[in-house]
N, C-alpha and C positions, 0 to 999 in steps of 0.2 A: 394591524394585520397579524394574521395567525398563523404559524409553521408547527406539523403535527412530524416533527422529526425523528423517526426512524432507522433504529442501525440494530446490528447484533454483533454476541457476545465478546466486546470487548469496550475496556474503558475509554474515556475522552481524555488521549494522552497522546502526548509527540514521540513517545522512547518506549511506548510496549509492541508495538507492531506495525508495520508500515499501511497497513488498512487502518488504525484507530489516529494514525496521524490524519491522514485523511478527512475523518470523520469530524474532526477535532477543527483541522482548519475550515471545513463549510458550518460545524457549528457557532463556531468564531465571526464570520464572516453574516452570516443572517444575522446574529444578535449584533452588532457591530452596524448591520442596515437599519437599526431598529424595529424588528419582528419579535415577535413574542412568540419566543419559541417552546414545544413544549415537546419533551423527548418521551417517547418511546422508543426502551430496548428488550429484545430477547434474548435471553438466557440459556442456552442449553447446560442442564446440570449437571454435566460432564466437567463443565468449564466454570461454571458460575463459585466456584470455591477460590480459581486462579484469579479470577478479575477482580472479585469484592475484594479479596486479601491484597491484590496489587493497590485496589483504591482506598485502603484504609491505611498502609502505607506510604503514599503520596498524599503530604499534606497540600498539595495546589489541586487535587481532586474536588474540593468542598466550595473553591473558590470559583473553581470551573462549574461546578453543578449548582451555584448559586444564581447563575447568566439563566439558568433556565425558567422559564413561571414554571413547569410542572415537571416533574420526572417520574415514572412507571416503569419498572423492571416487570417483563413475563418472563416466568421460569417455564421452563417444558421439559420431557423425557420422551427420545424415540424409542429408546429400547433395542431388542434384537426386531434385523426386517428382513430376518430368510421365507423367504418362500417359495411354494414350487414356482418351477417355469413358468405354468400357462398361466400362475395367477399373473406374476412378473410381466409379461407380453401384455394381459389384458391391459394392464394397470398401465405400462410405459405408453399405450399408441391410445387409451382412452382418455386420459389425465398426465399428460407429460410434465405438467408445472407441480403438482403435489409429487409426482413420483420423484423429480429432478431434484425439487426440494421438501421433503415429508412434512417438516415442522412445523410448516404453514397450515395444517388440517388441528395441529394441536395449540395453534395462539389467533387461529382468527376469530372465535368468536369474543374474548376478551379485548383484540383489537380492534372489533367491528364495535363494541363497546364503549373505547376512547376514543373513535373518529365521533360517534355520537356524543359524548360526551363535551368534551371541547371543541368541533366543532371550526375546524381550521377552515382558513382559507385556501388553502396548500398543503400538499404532503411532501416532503423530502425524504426520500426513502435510498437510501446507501447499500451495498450490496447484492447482491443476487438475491439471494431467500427475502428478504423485505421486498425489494422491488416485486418478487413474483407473485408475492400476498398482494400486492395491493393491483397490479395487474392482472390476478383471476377473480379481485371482485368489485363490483361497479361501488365504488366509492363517493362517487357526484363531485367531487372535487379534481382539481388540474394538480398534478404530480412532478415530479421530476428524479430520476433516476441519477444516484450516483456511483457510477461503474468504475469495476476496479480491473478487472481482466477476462478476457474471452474464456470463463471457466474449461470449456468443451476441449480448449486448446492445452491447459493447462492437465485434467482428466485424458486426455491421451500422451502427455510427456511422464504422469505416473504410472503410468499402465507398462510405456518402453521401461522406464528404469527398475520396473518392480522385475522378480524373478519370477514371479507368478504368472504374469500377463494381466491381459484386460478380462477374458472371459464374458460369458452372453452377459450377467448381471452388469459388468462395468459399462460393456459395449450401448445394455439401453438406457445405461445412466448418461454415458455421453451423449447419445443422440435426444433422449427426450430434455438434457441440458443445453444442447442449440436448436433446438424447438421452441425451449424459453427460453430463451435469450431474443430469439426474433421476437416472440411477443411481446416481450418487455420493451425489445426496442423500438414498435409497432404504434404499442397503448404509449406511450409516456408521453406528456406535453413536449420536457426536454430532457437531455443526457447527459451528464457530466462528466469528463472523465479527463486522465493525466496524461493520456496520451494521442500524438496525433494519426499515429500509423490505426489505433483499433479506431478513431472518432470514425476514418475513413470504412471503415469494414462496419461499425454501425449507421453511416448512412447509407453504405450499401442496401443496408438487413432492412431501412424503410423506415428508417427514426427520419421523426419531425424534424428536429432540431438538435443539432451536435456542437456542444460547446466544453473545449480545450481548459483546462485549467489546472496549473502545475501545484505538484505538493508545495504545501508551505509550512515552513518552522518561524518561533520567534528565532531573530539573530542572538548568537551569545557573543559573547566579546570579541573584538575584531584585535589581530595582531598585530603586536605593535610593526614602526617599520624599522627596529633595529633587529627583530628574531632572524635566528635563520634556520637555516634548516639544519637537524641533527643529526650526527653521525655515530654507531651507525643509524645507517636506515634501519625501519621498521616496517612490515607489510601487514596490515589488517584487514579482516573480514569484519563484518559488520554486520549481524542478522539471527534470527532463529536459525535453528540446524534442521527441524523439522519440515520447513519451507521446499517445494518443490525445485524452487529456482538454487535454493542456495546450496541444497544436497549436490541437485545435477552438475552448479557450477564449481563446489568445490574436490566432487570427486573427478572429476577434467582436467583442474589444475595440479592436481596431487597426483594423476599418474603423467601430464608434462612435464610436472617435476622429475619424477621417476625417469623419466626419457634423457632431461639433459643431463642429470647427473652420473646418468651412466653412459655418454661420451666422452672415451677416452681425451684425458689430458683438458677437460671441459674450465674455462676460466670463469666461469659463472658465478656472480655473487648466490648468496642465499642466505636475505636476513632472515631472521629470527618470524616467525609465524605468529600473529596473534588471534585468537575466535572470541570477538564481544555477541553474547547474545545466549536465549537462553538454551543447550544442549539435551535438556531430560527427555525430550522426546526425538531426539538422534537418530538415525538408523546407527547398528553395531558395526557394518564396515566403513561407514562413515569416521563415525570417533576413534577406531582401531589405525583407520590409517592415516587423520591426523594427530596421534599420538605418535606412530611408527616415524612420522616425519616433526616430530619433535614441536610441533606446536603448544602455544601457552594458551589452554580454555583460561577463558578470563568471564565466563556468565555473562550473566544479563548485569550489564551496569547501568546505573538509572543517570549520571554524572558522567558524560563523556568527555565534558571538555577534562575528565580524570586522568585515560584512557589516551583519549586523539591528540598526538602532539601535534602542532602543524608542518605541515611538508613531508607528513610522511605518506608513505605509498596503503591505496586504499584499494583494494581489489572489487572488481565486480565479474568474474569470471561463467557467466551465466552466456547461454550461447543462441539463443531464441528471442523469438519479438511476441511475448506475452505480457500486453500489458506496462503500465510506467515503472520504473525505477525509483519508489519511492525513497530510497536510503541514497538517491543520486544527489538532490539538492541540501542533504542532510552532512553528506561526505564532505561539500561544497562548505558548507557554513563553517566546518572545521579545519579550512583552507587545509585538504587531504589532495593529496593528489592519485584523483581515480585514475585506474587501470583498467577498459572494461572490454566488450567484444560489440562490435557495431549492429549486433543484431538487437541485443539486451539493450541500446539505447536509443533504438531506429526512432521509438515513440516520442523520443525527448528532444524538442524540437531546438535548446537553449545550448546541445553539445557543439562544442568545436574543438576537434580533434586538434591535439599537438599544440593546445593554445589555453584552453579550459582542463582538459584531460586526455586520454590519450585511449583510444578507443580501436580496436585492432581489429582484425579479418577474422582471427580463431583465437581460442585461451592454449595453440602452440607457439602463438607470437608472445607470450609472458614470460616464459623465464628471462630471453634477454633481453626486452625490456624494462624488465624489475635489475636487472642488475645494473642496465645502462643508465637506470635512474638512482642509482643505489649508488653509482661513484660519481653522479652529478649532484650537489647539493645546489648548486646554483640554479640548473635547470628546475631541480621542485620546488623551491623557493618562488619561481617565477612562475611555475604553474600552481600553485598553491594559492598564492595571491589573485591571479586572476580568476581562482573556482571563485576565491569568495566573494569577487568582483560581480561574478557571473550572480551568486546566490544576492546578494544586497539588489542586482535589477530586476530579479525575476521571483527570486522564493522566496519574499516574507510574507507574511499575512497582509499587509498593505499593498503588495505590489500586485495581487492578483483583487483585491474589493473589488475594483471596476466588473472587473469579469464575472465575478457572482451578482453584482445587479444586473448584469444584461442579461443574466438567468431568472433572477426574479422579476425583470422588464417583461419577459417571456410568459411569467404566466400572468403579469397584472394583462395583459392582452389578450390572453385565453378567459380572464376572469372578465375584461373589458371592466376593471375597476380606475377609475380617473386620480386615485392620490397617487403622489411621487414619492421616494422613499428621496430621503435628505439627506446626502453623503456629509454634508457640513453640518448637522446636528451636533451641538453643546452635549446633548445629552448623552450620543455615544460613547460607546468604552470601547478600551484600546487595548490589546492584548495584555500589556503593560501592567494593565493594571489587576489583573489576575497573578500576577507575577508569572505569565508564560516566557 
């Protein structure tokens, strides 16, 4: 059986972004069913200098792109796409899936190319701009979309936080971006996705079949049961600075900070500030006023268990239901104990507040939270332990296999082929053995 596996611009890694983690586990996961998988990725060459150099630097890169029978990079260049208005109008209400996403006029004839060529049974297509290729062209084969978040929703939270606004151009990028989005969730066999609050808003939109499946990491080493937890505490972010979610939520938490500490006589702890992840594409009053408030940028580290002690305080200060929390079951692994807002984890079906993490009304219930956990070592100790409790039942690559064959069950029934894929196959490999 054949999988014509599709993603863009980024590599098959668990620690460059929480989309390629993604990517990384359903690649995992089909080769692991025994599929012959064969990747197709696009490149925009904006980006295509960051990724290759990211994977030529990670020596488990080679051993991961060895799972694959074929790999094909398409490179492509949008360009500048100003234009007047009336063309902009024309183009958004005649063609909303190229407008929403361009690239796809510049790599489909090359991927019209490799579906001929190899020939698959199946396509897995990951992301928006893949999915919406293969959803505006009749491909003959049964597909499955692997969705990462309601972009539309996402394109109007940039739009509040920018200074600029959205203007007509943003406004018809949003809307011809949930035009596709219904189509894609319309056309596809099935949908995949990490959370269960959007699964419910894509069965809305008129998708076939909506099936939940949470990020997963390999486990690293589990702590012993004599650690404890260390004092002081330590508060970390964990993420790109670039990220919608992680700007809006840590510019939220840096002026609640500002609020408590300017109540008089305020007893509030305030550890030390840490930013794992990579900053060059920052906004300037972003990095100025994690600087003003004494934070340590620590980059993008590729080694967390470097970085993450366990027990200590993990933030998720993000205040919207866009989408999963991919760095939620990753915080978990590093027995962290998240801090987060119940809106940022509505999708994540495996949270229990004050038991797993601790998940608040607003990011103005954190400052004393963080403190009240910052003179408890005993209490993150115990919530520390049971994240990882949480992550060993739910987020490794094993724990979710079941749920990717009931996705590929899904389209042997669309394809009405009669072989069974054999979870107890010899011949399978095990994450393990990539050294993931």
């Amino acid at each position: 059986m054949k999988c014509l596996f599709f993603f863009p611009n980024a590599p098959l890694s668990p620690n460059y972004a929480g989309g390629s983690s993604r990517y990384l586990g359903a690649f995992l996961a089909l080769t692991r069913l025994g599929i012959d998988v064969h990747v197709v990725r696009i490149l925009d060459e904006q980006m295509a200098g960051k990724v290759i150099g990211y994977e030529l630097a990670d020596p488990e890169q080679s051993r991961i792109k060895e799972r694959a029978k074929s790999w094909t990079d398409i490179r492509y260049s949008i360009g500048n796409r100003r234009r007047r208005v009336v063309k902009n109008l024309l183009e958004a209400f005649s063609s909303p899936i190229s407008y929403s996403c361009p690239e796809i006029r510049l790599v489909q004839d090359e991927f019209r190319r490799l579906v001929i060529e190899i020939a698959p049974d199946f396509i897995w297509a990951e992301w928006l701009s893949c999915a919406a290729l293969v959803a505006s062209k009749d491909v003959g084969v049964p597909w499955i979309y692997g969705h990462h978040d309601m972009m539309y929703k996402i394109l109007k939270l940039r739009a509040t936080a920018s200074k600029r606004g959205e203007g007509l151009r943003g406004r018809l990028v949003r809307w011809s971006t949930r035009r596709t989005e219904t189509t894609i969730a319309r056309k596809s066999n099935a949908i995949i996705t990490g959370s269960v609050s959007e699964a419910a808003q894509l069965a809305a939109l008129g998708a076939r079949k909506v099936i939940t499946i949470d990020t997963t990491y390999e486990a690293p080493p589990p702590v012993s049961k004599e650690a404890c937890a260390q004092q002081p505490a330590r508060v970390v972010h964990l993420g790109g600075l670039s990220t919608t979610a992680n700007h809006l939520g840590l510019m939220s938490l840096l002026k609640e900070q500002a609020k408590a500490a300017s109540i008089p006589h305020s007893q509030a702890v305030k550890p030390e500030l840490f930013i794992i992840g990579d900053t060059s594409q920052a906004r300037r009053e972003l990095t100025e006023s994690l600087h003003a408030a004494g934070a340590k940028m620590m980059g993008h580290v590729r080694n967390l268990e470097s970085v993450l002690r366990p027990f200590d305080i993990a933030i998720i200060p993000y205040e919207f239901d866009t989408g999963s929390r991919t760095k939620l079951p990753l915080l978990f692994s590093h027995s962290q104990v998240v801090v987060t807002t119940e809106a940022a984890v509505t999708g994540s079906k495996d949270v229990r507040n004050n038991i797993n993490c601790f998940a608040l009304k607003s990011v103005s219930d954190f400052p004393a939270v963080i403190a009240r956990l910052s003179e408890d070592p005993g209490l993150r100790e115990k919530v520390g332990r049971e994240a990882r409790a949480t992550f060993e039942r739910y987020y490794t690559h094993d724990a979710q296999l079941s749920n990717y064959k009931i996705a590929v069950d899904e389209l042997r029934g669309a394809m009405r082929l009669d072989q069974q894929v054999d979870l107890s196959s010899p011949t399978q490999a095990s994450p393990q053995q990539v050294g993931m």
